[in-house]
Gaussian input, Z-matrix of N, CA and C with variables (Angstrom, degrees):
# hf/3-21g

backbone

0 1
 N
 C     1     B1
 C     2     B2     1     A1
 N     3     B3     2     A2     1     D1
 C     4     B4     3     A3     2     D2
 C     5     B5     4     A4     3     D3
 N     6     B6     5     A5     4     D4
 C     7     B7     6     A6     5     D5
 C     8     B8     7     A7     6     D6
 N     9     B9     8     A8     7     D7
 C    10    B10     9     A9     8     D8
 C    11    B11    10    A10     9     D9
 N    12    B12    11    A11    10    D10
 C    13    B13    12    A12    11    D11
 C    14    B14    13    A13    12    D12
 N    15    B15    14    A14    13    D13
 C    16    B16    15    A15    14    D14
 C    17    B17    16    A16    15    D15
 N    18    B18    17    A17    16    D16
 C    19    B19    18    A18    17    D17
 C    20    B20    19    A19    18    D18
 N    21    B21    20    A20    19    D19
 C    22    B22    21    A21    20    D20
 C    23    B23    22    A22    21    D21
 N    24    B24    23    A23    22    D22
 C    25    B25    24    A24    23    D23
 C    26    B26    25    A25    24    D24
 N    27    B27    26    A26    25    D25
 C    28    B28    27    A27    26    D26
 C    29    B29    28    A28    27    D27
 N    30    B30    29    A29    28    D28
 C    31    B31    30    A30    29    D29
 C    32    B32    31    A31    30    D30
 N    33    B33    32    A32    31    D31
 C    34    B34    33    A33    32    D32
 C    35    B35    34    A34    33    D33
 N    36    B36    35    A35    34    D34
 C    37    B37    36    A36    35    D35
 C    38    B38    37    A37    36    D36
 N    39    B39    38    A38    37    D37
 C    40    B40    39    A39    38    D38
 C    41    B41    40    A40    39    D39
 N    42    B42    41    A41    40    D40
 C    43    B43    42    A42    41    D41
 C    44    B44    43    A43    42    D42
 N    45    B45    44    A44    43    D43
 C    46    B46    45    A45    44    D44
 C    47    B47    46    A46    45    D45
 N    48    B48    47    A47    46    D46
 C    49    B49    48    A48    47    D47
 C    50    B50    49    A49    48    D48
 N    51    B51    50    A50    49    D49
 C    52    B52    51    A51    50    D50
 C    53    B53    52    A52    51    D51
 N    54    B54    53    A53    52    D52
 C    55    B55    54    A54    53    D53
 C    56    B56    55    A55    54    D54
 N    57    B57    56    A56    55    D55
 C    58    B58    57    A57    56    D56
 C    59    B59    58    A58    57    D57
 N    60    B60    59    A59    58    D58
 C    61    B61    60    A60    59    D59
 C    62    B62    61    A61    60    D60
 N    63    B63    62    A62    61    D61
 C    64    B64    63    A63    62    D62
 C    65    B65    64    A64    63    D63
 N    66    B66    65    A65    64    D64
 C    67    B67    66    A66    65    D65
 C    68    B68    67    A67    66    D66
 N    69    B69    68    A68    67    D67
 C    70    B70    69    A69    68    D68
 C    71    B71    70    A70    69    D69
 N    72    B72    71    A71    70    D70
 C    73    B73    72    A72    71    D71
 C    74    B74    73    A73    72    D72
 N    75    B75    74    A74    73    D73
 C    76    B76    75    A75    74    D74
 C    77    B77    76    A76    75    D75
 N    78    B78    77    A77    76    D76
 C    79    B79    78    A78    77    D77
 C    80    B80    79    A79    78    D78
 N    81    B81    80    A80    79    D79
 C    82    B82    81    A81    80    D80
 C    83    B83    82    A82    81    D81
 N    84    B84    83    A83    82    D82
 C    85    B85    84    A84    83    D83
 C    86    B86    85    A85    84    D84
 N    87    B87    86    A86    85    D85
 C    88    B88    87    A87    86    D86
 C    89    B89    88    A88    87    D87
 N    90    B90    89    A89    88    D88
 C    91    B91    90    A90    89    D89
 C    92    B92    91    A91    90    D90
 N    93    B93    92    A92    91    D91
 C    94    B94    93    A93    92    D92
 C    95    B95    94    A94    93    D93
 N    96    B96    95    A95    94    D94
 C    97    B97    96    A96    95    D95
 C    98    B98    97    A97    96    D96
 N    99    B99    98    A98    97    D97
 C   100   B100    99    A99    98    D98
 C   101   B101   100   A100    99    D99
 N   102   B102   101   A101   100   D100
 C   103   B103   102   A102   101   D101
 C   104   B104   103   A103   102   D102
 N   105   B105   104   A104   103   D103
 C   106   B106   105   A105   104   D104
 C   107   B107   106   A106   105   D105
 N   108   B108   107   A107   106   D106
 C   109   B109   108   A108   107   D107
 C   110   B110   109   A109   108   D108
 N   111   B111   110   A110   109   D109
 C   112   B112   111   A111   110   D110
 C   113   B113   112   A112   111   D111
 N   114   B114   113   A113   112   D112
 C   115   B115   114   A114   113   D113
 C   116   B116   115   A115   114   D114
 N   117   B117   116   A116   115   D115
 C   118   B118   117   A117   116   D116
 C   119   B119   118   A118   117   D117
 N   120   B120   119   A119   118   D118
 C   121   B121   120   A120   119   D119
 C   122   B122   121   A121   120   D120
 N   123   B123   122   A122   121   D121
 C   124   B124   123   A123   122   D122
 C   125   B125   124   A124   123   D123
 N   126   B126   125   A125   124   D124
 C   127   B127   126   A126   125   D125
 C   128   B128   127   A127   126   D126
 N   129   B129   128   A128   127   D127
 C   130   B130   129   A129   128   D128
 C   131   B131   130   A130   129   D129
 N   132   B132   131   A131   130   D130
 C   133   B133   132   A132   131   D131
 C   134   B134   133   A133   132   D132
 N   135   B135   134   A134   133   D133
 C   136   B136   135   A135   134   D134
 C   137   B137   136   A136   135   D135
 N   138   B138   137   A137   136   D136
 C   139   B139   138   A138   137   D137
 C   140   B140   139   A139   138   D138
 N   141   B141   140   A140   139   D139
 C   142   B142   141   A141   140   D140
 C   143   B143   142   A142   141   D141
 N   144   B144   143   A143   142   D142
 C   145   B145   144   A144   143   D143
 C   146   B146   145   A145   144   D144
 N   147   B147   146   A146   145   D145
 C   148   B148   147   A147   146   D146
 C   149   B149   148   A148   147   D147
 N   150   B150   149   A149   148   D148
 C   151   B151   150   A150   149   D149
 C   152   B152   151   A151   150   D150
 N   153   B153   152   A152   151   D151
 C   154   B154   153   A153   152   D152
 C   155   B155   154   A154   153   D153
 N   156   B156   155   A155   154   D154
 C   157   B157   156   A156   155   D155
 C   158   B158   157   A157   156   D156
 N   159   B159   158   A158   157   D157
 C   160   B160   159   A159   158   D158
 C   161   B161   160   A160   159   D159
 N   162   B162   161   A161   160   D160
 C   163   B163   162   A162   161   D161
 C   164   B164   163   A163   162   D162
 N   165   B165   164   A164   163   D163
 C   166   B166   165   A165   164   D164
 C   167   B167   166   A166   165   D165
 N   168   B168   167   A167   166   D166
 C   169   B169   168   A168   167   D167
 C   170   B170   169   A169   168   D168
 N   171   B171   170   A170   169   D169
 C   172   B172   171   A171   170   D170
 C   173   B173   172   A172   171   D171
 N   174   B174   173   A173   172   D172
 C   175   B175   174   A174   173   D173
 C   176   B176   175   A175   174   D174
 N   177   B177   176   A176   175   D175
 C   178   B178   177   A177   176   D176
 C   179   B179   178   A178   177   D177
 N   180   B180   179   A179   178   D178
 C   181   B181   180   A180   179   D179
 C   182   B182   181   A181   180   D180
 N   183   B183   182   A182   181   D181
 C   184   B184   183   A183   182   D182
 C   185   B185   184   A184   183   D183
 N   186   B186   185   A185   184   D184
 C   187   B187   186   A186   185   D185
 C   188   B188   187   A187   186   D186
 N   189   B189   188   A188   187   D187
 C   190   B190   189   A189   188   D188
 C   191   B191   190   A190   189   D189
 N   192   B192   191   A191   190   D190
 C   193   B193   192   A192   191   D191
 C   194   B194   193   A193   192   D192
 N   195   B195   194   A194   193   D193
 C   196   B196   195   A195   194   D194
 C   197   B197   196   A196   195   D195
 N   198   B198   197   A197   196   D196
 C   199   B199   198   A198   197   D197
 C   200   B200   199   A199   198   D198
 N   201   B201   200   A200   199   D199
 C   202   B202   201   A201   200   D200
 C   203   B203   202   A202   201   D201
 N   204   B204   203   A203   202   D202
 C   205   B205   204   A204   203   D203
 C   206   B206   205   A205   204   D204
 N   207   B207   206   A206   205   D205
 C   208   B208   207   A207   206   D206
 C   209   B209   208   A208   207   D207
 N   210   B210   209   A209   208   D208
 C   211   B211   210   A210   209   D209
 C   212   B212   211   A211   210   D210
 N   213   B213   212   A212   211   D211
 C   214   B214   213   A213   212   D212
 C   215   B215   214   A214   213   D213
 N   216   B216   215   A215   214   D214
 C   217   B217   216   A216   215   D215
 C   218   B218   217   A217   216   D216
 N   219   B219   218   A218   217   D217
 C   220   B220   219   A219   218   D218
 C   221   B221   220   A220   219   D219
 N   222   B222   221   A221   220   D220
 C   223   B223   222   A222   221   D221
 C   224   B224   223   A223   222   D222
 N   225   B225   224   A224   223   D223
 C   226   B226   225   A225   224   D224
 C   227   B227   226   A226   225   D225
 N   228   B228   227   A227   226   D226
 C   229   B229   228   A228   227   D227
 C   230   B230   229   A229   228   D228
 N   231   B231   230   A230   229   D229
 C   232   B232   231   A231   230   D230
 C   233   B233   232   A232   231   D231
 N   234   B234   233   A233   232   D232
 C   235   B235   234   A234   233   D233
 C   236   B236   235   A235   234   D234
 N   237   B237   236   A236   235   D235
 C   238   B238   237   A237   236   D236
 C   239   B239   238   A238   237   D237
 N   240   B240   239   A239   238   D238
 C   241   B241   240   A240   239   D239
 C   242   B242   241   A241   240   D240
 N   243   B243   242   A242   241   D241
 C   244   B244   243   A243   242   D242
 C   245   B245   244   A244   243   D243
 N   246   B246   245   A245   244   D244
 C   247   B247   246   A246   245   D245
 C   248   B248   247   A247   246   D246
 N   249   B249   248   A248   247   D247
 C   250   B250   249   A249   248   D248
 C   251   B251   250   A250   249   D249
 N   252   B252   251   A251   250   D250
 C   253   B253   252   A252   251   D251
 C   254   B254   253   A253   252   D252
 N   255   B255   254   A254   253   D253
 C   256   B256   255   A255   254   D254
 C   257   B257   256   A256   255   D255
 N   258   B258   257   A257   256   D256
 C   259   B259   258   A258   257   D257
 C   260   B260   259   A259   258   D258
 N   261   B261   260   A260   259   D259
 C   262   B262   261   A261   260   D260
 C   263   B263   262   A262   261   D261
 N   264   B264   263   A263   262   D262
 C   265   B265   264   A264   263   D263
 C   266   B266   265   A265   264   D264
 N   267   B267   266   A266   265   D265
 C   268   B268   267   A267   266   D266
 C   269   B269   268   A268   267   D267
 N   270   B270   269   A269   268   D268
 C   271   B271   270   A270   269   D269
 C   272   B272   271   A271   270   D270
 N   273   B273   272   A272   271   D271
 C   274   B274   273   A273   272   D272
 C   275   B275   274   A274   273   D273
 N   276   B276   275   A275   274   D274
 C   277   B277   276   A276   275   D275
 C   278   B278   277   A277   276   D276
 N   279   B279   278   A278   277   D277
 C   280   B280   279   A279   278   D278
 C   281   B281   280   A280   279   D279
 N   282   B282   281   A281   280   D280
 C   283   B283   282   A282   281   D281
 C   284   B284   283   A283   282   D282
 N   285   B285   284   A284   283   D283
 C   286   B286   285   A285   284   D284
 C   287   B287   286   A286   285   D285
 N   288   B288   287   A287   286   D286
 C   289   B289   288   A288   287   D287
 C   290   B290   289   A289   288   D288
 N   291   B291   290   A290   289   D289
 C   292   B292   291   A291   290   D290
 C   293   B293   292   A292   291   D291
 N   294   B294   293   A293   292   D292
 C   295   B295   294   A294   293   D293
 C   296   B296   295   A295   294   D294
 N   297   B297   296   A296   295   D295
 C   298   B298   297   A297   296   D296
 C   299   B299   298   A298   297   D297
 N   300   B300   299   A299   298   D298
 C   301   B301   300   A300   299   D299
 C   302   B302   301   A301   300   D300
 N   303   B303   302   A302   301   D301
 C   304   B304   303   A303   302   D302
 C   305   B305   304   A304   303   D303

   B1=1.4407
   B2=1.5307
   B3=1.4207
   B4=1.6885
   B5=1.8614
   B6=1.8079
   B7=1.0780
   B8=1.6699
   B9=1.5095
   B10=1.4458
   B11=1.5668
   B12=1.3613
   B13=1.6668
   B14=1.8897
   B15=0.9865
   B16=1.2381
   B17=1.3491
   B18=1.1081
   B19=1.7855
   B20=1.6639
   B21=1.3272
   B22=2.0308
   B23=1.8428
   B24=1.6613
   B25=1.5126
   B26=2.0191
   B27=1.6202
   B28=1.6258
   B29=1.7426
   B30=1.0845
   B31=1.6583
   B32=1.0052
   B33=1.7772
   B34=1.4552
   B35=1.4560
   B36=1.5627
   B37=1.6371
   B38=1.4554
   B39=1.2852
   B40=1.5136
   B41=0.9191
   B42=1.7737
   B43=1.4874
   B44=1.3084
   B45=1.5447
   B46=1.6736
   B47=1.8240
   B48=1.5449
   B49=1.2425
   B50=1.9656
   B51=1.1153
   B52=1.5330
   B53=1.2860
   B54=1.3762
   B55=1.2961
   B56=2.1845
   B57=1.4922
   B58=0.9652
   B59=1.7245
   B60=1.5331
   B61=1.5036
   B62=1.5992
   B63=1.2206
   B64=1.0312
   B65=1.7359
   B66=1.1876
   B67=2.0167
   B68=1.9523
   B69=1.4690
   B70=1.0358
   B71=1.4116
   B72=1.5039
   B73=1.8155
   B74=1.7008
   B75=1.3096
   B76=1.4277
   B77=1.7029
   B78=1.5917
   B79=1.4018
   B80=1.2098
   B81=1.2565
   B82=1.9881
   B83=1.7806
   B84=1.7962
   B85=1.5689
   B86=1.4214
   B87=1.0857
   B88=1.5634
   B89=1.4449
   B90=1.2126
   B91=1.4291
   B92=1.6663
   B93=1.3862
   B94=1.4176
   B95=1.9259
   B96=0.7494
   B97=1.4023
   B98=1.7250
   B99=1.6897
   B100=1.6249
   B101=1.8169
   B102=1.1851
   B103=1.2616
   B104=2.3784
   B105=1.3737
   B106=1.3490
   B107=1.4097
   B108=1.3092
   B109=1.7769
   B110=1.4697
   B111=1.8284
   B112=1.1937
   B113=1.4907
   B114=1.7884
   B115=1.9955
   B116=1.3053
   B117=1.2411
   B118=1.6086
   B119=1.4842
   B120=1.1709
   B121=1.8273
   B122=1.3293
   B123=1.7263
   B124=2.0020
   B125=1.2247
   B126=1.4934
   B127=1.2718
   B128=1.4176
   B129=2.0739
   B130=1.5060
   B131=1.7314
   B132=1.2490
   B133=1.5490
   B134=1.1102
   B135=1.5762
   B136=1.3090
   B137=1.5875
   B138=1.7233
   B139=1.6338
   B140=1.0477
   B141=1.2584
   B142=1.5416
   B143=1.8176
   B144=1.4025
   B145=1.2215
   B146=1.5391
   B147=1.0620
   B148=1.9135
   B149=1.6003
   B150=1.2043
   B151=1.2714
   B152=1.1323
   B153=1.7641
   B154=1.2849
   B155=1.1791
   B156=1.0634
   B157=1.4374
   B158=1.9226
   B159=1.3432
   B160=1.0362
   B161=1.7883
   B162=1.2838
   B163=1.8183
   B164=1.1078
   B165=1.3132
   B166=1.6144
   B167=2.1134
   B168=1.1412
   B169=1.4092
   B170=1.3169
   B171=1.0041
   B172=1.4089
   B173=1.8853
   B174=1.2690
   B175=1.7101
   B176=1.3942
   B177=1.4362
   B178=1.2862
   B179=0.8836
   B180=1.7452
   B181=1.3273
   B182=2.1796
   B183=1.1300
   B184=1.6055
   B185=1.4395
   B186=1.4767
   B187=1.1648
   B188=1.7280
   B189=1.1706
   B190=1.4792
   B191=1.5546
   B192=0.7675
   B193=1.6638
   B194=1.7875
   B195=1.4118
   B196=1.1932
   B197=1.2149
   B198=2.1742
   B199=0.9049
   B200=1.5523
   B201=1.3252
   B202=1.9388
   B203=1.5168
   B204=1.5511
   B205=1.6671
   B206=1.7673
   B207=1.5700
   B208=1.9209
   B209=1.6078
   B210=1.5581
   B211=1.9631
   B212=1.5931
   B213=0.8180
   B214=1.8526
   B215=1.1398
   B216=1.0045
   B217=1.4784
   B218=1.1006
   B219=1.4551
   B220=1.7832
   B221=1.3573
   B222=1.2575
   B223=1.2516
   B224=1.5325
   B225=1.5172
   B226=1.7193
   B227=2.0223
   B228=1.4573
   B229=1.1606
   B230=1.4628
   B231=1.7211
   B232=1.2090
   B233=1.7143
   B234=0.9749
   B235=1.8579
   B236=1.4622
   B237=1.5637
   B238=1.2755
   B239=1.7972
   B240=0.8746
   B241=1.2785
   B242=1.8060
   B243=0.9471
   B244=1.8055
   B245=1.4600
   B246=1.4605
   B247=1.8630
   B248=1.2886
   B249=1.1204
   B250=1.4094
   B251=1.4376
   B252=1.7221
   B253=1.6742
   B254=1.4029
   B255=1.4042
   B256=1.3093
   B257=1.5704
   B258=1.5111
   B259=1.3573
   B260=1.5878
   B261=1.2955
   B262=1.4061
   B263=1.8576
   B264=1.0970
   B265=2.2187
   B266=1.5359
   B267=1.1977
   B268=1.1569
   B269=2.0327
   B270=1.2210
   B271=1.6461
   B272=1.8671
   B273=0.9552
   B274=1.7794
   B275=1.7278
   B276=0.9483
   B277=2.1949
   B278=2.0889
   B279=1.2718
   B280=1.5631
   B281=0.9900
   B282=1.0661
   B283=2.0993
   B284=1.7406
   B285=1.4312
   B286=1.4732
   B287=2.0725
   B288=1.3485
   B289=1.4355
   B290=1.3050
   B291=1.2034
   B292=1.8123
   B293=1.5553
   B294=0.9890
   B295=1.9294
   B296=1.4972
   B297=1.8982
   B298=1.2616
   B299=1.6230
   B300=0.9958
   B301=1.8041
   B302=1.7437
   B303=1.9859
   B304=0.9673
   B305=1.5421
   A1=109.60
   A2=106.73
   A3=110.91
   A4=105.90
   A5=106.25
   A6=80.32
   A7=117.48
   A8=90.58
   A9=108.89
   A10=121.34
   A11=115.55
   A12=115.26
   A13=111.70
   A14=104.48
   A15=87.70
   A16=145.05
   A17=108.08
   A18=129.93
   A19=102.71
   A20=108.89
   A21=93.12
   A22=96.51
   A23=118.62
   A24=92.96
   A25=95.14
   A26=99.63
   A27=85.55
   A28=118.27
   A29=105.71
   A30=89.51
   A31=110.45
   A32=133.78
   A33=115.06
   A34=118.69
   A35=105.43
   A36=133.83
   A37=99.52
   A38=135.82
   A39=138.18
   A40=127.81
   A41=105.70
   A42=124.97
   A43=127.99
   A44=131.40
   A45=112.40
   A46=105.18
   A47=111.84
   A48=80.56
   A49=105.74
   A50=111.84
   A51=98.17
   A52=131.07
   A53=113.99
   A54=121.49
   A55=80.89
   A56=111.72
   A57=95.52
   A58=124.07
   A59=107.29
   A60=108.00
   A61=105.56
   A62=131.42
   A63=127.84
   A64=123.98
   A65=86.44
   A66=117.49
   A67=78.50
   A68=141.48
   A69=121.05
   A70=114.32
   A71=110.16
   A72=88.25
   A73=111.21
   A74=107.33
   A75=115.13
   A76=113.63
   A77=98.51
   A78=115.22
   A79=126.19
   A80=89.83
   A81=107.48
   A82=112.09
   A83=97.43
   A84=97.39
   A85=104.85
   A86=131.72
   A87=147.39
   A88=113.32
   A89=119.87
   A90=115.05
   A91=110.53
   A92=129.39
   A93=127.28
   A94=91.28
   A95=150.86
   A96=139.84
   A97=108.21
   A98=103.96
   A99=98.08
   A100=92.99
   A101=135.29
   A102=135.74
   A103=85.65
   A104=98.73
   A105=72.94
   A106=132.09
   A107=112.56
   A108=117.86
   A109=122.83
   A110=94.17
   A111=101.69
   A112=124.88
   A113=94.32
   A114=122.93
   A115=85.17
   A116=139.79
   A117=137.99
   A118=93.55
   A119=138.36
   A120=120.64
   A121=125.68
   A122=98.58
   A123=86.02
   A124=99.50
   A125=100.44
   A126=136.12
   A127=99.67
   A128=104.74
   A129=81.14
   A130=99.40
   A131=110.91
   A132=108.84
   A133=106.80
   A134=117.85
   A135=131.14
   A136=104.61
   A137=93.59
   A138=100.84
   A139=125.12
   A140=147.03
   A141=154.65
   A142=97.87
   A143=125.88
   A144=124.40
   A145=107.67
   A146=95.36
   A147=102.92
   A148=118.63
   A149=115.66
   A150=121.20
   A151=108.00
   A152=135.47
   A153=130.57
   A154=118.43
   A155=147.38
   A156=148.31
   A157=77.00
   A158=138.11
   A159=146.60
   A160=122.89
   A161=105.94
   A162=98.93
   A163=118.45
   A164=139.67
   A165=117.70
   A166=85.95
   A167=104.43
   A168=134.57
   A169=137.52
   A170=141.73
   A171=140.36
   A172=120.21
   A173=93.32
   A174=123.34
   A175=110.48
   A176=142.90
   A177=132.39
   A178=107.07
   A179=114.49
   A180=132.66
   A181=97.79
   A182=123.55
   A183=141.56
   A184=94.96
   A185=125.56
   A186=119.94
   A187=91.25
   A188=120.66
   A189=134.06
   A190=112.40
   A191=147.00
   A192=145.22
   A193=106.73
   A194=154.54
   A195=163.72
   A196=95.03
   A197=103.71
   A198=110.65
   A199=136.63
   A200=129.53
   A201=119.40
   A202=94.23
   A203=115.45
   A204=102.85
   A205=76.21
   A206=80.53
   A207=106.44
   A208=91.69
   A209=112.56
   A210=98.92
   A211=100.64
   A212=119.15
   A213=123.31
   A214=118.64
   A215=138.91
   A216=153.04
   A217=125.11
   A218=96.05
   A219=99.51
   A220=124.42
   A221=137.85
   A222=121.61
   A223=83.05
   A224=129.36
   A225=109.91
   A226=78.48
   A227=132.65
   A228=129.41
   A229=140.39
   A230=105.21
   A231=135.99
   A232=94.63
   A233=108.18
   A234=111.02
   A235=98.69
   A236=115.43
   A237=109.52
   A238=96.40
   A239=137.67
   A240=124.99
   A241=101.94
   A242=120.08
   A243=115.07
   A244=104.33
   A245=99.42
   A246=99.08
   A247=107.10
   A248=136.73
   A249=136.49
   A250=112.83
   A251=101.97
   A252=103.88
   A253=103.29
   A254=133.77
   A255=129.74
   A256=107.42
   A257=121.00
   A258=140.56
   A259=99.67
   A260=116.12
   A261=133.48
   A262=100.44
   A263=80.36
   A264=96.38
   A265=96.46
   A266=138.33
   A267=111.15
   A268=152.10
   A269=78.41
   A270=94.66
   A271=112.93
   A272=109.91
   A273=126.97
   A274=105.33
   A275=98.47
   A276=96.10
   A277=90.18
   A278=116.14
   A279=96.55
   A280=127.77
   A281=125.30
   A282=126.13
   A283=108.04
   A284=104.60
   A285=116.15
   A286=101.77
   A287=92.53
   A288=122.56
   A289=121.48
   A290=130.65
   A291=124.40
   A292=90.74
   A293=117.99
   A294=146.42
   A295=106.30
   A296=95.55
   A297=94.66
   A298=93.55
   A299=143.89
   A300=147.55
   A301=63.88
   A302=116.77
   A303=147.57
   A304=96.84
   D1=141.88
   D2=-173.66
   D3=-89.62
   D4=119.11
   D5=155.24
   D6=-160.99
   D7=137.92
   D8=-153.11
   D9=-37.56
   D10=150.02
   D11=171.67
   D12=-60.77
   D13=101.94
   D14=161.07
   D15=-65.49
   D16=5.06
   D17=176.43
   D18=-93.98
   D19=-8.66
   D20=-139.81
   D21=-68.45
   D22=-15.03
   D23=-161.41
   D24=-74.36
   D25=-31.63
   D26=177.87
   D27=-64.81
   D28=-24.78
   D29=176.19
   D30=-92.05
   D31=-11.58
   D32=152.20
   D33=-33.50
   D34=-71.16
   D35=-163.00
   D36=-49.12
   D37=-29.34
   D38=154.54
   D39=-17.92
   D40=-75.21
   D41=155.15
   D42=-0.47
   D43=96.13
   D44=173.50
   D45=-49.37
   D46=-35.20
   D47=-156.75
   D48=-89.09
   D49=0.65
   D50=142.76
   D51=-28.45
   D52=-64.15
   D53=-129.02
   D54=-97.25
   D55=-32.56
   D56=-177.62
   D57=-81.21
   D58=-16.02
   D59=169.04
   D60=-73.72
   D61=-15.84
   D62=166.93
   D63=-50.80
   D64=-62.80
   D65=-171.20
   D66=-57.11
   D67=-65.39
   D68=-161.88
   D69=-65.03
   D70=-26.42
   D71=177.95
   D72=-103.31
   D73=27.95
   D74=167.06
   D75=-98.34
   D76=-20.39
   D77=160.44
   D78=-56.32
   D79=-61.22
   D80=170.86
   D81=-40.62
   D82=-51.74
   D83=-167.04
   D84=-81.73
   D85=-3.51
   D86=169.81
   D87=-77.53
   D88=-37.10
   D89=158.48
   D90=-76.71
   D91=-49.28
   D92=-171.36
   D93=-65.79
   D94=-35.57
   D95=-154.97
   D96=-93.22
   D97=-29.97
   D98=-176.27
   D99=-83.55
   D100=1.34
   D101=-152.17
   D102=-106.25
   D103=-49.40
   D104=153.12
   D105=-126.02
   D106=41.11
   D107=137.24
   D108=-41.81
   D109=-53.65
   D110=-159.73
   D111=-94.43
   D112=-1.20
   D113=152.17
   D114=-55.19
   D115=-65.09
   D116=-139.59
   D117=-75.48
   D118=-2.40
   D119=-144.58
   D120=44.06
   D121=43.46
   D122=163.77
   D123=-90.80
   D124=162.50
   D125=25.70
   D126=-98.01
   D127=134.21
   D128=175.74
   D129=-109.19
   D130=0.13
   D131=164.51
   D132=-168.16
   D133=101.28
   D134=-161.89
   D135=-112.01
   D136=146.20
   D137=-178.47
   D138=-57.06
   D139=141.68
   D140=126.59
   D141=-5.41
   D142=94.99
   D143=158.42
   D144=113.52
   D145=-19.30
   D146=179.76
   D147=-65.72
   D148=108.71
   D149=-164.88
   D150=-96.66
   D151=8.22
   D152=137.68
   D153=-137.39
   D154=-161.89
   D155=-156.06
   D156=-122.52
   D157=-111.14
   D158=131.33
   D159=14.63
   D160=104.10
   D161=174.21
   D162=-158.40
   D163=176.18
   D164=-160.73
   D165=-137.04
   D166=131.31
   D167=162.91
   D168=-69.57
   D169=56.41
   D170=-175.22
   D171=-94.58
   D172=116.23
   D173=174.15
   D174=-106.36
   D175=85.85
   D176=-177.46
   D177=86.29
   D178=-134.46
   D179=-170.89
   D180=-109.01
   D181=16.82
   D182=170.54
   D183=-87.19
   D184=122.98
   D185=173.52
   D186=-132.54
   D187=141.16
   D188=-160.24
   D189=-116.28
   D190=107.83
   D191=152.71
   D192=-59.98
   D193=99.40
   D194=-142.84
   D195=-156.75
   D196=115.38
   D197=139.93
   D198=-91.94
   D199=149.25
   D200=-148.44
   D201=-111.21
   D202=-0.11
   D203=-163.37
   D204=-85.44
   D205=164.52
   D206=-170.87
   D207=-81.42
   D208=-37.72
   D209=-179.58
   D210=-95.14
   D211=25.74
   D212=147.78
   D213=-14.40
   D214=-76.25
   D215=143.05
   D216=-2.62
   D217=-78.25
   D218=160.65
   D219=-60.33
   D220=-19.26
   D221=-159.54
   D222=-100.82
   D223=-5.89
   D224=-163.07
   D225=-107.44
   D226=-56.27
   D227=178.38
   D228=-62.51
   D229=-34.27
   D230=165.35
   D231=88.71
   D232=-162.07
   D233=-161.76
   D234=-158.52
   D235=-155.21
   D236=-172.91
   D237=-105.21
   D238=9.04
   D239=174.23
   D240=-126.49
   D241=-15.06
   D242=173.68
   D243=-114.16
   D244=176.40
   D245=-176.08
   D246=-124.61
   D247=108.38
   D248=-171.98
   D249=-31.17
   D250=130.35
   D251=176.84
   D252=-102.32
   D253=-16.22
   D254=174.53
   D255=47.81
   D256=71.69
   D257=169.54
   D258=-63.74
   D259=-58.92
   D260=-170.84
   D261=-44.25
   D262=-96.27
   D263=-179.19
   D264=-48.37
   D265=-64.52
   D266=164.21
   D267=-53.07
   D268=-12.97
   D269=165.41
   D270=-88.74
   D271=-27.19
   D272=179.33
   D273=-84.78
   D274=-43.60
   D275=173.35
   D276=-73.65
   D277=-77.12
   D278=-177.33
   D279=-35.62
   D280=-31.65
   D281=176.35
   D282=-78.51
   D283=-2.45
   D284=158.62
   D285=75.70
   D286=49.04
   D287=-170.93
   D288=-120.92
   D289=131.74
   D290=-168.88
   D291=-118.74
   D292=133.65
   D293=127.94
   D294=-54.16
   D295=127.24
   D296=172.28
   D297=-146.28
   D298=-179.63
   D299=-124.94
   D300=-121.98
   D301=145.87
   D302=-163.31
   D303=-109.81

């Protein structure tokens, strides 16, 4: 009878080359997500030095989708006067990618 590792997704995530097929389709959703940032009109308050609105983060085998504008937040949650455009979660479903609670 087969039965599965229960460890295996952490010793996948080990894997360099995890972490690097990752970083390429975090690329992908890094282009689909600054594509609608910039539906939203970002930058709507962009950092001192930030050379995109949209950029992807990698520490190890942690690969990050990071938005750098200071109303970041708002433009992915929305607030009480805008309506969330969610560049982020919507740039991660187009790269044909699911979000799931960390």
């Amino acid at each position: 009878m087969f039965r599965p590792n229960p460890g295996w997704q952490d010793r996948l995530r080990e894997q360099p080359e995890y972490a690097d097929g990752l970083a390429k389709v975090a690329e992908l959703a890094r282009e689909r997500a600054d594509q609608f940032a910039t539906g939203a009109q970002a930058p709507w308050m962009r950092r001192k030095g930030a050379a995109a609105t949209v950029i992807v983060q990698r520490s190890g085998s942690t690969v990050r989708l990071v938005n750098t504008d200071y109303g970041g937040h708002l433009m992915e949650w929305g607030g009480r006067n805008n309506p969330p455009h969610a560049p982020l979660r919507r740039g991660i479903q187009a790269a044909g990618l699911r979000l799931s609670a960390i």
